[in-house]
N, C-alpha and C positions, 0 to 999 in steps of 0.2 A: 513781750508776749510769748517769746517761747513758740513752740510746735503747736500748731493743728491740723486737723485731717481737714481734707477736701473732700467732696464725695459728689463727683460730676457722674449724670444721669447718662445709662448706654441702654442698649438695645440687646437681647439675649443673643440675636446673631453675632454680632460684634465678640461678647464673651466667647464661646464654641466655635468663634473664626479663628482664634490665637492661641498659642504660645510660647512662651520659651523667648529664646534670642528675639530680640526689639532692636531694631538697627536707626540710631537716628539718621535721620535723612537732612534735615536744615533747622533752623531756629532764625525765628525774625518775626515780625508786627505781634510782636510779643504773643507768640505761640511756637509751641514745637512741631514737630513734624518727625515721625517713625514710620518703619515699614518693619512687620512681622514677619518670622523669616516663611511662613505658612500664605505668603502671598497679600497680607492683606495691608494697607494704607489708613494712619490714622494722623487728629489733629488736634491737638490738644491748647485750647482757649484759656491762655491763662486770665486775661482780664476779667471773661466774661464766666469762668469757671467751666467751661462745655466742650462737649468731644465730637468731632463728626469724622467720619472713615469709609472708607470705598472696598468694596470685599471683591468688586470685578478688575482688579488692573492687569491681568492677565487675557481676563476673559476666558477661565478656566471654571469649568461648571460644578462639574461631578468631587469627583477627587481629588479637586483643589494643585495649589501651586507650590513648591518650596522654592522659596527667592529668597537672594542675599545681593542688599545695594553694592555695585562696585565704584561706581562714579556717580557724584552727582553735582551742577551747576544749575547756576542762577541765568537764565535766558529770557529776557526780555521781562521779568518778572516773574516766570515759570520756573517749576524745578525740572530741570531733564536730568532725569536720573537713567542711568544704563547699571542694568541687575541680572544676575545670574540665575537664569529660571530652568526649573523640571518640572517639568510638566506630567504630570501623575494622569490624566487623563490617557495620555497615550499608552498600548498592551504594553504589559511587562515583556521584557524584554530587546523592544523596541524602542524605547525611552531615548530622547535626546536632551542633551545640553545645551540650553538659547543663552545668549547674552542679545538681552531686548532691552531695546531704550525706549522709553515712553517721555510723555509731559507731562507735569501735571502742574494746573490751575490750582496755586492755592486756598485763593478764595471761596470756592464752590467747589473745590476736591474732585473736580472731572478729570479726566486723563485720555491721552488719545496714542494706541504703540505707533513710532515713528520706524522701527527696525527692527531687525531680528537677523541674529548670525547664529549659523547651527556649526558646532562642533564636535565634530568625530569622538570617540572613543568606547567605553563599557557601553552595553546600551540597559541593564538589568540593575543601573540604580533607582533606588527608592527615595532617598532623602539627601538634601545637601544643607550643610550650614545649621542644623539642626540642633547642636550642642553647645551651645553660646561660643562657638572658634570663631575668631577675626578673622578677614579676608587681608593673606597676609602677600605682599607684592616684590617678588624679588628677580628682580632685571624685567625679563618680559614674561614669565612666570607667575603665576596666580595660586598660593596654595587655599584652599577648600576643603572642609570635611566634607566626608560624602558617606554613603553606603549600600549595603544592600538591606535581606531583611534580616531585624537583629535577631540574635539570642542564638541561629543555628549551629556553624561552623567559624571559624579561625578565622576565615575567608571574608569575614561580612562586611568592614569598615577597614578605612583606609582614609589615607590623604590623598583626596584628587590635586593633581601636578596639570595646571591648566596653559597652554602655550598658546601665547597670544600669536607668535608668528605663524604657527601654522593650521591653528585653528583647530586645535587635538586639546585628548587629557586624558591621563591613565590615570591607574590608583596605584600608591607605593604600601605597603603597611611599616610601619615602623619596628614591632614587635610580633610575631606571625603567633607568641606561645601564647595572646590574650584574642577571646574573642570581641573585648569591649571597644567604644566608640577612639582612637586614635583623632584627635583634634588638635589641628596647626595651632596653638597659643604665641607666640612670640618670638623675636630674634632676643639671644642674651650673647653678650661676650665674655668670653672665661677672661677672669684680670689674671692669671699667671700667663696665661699662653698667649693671649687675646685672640682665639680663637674665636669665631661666628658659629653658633650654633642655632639650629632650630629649636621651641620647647616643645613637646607634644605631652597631652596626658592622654592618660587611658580611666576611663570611668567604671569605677568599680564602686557598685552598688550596697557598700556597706562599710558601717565606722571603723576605726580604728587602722591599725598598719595594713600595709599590703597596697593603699594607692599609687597606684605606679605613674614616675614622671620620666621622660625618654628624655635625653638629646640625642639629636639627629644631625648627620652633616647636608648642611643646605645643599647640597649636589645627587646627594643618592638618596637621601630621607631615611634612609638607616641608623639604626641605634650605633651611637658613638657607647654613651653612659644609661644604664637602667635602673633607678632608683627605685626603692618601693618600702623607706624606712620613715616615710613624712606623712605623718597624721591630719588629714585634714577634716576629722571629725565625720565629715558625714559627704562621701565622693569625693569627686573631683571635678567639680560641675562648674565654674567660674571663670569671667574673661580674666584676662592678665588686666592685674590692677594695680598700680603706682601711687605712691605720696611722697610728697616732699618736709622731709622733717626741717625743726626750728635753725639747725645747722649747713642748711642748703643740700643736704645727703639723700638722695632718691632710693626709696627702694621697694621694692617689690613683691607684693602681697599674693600668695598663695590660698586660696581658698574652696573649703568643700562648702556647696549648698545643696549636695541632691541628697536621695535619699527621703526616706520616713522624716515628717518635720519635728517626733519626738528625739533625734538627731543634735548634736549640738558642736554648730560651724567651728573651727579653729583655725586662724588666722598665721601662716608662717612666713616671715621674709625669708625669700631664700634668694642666692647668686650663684655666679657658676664658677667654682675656681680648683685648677689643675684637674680639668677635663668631667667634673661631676659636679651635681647639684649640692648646694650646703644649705641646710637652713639657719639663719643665723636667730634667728628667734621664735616661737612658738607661742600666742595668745588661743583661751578658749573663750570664747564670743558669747558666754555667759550673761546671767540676770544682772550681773557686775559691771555691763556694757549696755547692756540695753532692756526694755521693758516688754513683757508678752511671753508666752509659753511657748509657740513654736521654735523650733531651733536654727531653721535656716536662715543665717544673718548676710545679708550683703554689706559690704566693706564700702564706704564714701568715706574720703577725707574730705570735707570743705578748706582747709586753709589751716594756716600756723595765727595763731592768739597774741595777740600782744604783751600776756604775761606766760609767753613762754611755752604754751603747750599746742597740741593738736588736738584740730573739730573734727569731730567725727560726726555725719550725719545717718543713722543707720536703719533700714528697715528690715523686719523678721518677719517672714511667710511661708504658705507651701508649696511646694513645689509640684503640682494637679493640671489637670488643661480640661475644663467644663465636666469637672465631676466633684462629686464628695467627698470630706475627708473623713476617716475612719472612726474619729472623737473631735471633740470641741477642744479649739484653741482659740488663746488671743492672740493679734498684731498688730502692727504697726510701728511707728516711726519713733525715733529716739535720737535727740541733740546728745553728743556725751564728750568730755575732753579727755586726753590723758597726756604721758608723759612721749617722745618722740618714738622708745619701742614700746610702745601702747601698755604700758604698764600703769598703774594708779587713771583707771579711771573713773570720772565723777559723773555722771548724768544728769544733765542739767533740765531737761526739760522733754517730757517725753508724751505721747496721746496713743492707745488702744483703741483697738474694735473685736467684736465676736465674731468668731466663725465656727458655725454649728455644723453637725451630721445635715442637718435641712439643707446647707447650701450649696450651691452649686459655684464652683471656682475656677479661674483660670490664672493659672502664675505667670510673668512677665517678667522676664530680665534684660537688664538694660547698663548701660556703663557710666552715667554722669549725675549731676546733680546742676539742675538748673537756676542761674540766676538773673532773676527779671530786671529788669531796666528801668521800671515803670515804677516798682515801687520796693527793689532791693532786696528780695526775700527769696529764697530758696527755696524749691520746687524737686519733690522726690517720687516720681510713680511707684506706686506698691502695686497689689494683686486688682483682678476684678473681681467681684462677688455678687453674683445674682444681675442685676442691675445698675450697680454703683462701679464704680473706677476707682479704689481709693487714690490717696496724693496724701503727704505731709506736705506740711508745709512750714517752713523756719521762717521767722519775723525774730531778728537778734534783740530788738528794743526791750527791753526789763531781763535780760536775761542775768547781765552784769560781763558776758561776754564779748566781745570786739576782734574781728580778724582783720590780721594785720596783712597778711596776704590770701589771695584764692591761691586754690591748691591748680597748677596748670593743667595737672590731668584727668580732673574728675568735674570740675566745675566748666558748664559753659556760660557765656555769657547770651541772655535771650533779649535780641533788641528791639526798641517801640517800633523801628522805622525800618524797613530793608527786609532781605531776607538773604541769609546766610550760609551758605550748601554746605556740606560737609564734604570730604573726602579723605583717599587712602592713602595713605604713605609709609614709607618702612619705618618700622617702628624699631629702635635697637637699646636694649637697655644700659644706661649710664652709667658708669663706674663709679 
């Protein structure tokens, strides 16, 4: 059957509640479950194809919430999740940092705060978690994007350094000479030194050279190496993303999606070795990859193929939060194989949609590709538009395709029965 879209019915609030970073929170009774990092709670029905979402879990009125899940378990059938909230209603400058655990019913999406721990530091932030950066956990240390407001001075953005022991957290900036967003991405280890490094990018709003990748030493967050020779077509806007080629070789996908969606993503493995960034290969995410005229492509590998290649599952969108785009584009999802560095590949199976100057849009970005239990097919959220939620959806049956394994870190598995929490761990890339 190849790809088709999904197009489960929302409510305009829902749309104008979200976007950006989508953090999963659990997978189980064959539905997912995310939290927007704008505060808001959604649940995605895959049997029944429906959405329903909670826009109060903070219980922030006005100016809304910026949250990022930090923990989350499975209690008694309940998710209790503990997330890191700012609270925008409170005056600028007085602004605090809560770590609030709530419940939440997944049946009926009600939630109820059980706690709330307030931590010291900046009080003059605006935004945390904002730029698709993972919450990354190192000893008892929390690192966090954060900011102030953008665009003014040097001074705006940083990486919040969160201490759980004493209940504090400054900002460090990695690079003082950019005024752009500084977001914690990942542990990498240099294979000549084996050094630990932190990855940070800086988001620079336009193609070609000049995207700058930091490492950082995990103790001072200072720039070790400052790179800014890796093309990733359009930003530097993407979580840290992995696949496992046909050889058992892990490696690490670099990706621009922000940016104008006339923009066209480029894909670069890169690793760390004798104390700087290398990219060891460079794809552009072209018509040759996937089907639709916008350019911002998201990277999903589903699994290595039995004869030999790698699935890629891809969708192409814009990058907008409840507005218009400037011209009409198509998107949507695209099955495509190619060679292990993504060279030759074939498009196997792909579905569009329109998006005109008329509609109104909100971009979502999110790190997996879901697979159901119930009836085996793979599950891809794309944009909202107007009322609709699109989804691809893969069904391998007539494709002529067959995976021979899921890719471990992009595929979850969604199961009929139970329910599933996610959580943090340090992530350190493999050699």
């Amino acid at each position: 059957m190849g790809v088709t879209l999904l197009t489960p019915s929302i409510d305009a609030t829902l749309r104008d509640s979200c976007y950006g970073p989508t953090y999963l929170l659990a997978v189980g009774e064959n539905a997912v479950f995310f939290m927007n990092v704008r505060g808001t709670l959604m649940k995605y029905d895959i049997e029944n194809n429906t959405v329903a979402y909670s826009l109060t879990l903070f219980n922030i009125a006005t100016e809304g919430a910026f949250a990022v899940p930090f923990t989350v378990r499975n209690k008694g059938g309940n998710l209790q999740v503990q997330a890191w909230v700012l609270d925008r209603d409170e005056a600028a400058g007085s602004r605090n940092l809560y770590l609030k655990t709530l419940t939440i019913d997944p049946s009926d999406m009600s939630t109820t705060i059980d706690d709330s721990i307030t931590f010291s530091g900046s009080a003059d932030l605006v935004r945390i978690g904002e730029f698709n950066n993972p919450r990354l956990l190192y000893g008892g240390v929390v690192l966090l994007g954060g900011g102030k407001e953008p665009g003014t001075t040097t001074e705006d953005y940083r990486i919040l350094r969160i201490n759980l022991n004493n209940k504090s957290y400054d900002g460090v900036q990695p690079d003082t000479g950019h005024n752009y967003y500084g977001a914690p991405q990942d542990f990498m280890i240099d294979q000549t030194t084996k050094n630990l490094y932190i990855l940070t990018v800086l988001h620079e709003w336009y193609p070609g050279t000049g995207n700058t990748i930091i490492l950082c030493d995990p103790k001072t967050l200072t720039s070790v190496s400052t790179v800014t020779n890796i093309d990733t077509g359009a930003g530097s806007y993407y979580w840290p993303v992995y696949y496992v080629d046909t050889t058992g070789k892990v490696r690490r996908i670099y990706a621009g999606t922000s940016g104008a969606a006339t923009y066209t993503t480029k894909w670069n493995s890169i690793y760390v070795n004798n104390d700087t960034i290398v990219a060891e290969f460079t794809r552009t995410a072209d018509s040759s990859y996937r089907d639709g005229t916008a350019g911002n492509v998201e990277f999903h590998c589903i699994g290595t193929t039995t004869d030999g290649k790698i699935a890629l599952l891809l969708h192409n969108r814009l990058l907008i939060s409840a507005s218009s785009p400037g011209q009409d584009f198509t998107e949507g999802t695209t099955f495509t194989t190619t060679a292990d560095d993504l060279t030759s590949p074939t498009k196997v199976s792909s579905q569009t949609y329109s998006v005109t100057t008329a509609d109104t849009v909100t971009s979502l970005t999110q790190q997996f590709v879901y697979l159901s239990e119930d009836d085996w097919c793979y599950y891809l959220p794309n944009e909202m538009v107007n009322t609709t939620w699109y989804w691809g959806k893969l069904d391998l049956s007539g494709t002529g395709v067959t995976i021979d394994v899921e890719d471990p870190y992009n595929v979850i598995l969604v199961p009929k029965t139970g329910l599933i929490p996610t959580t943090l761990t340090l992530q350190v890339t493999p050699l």
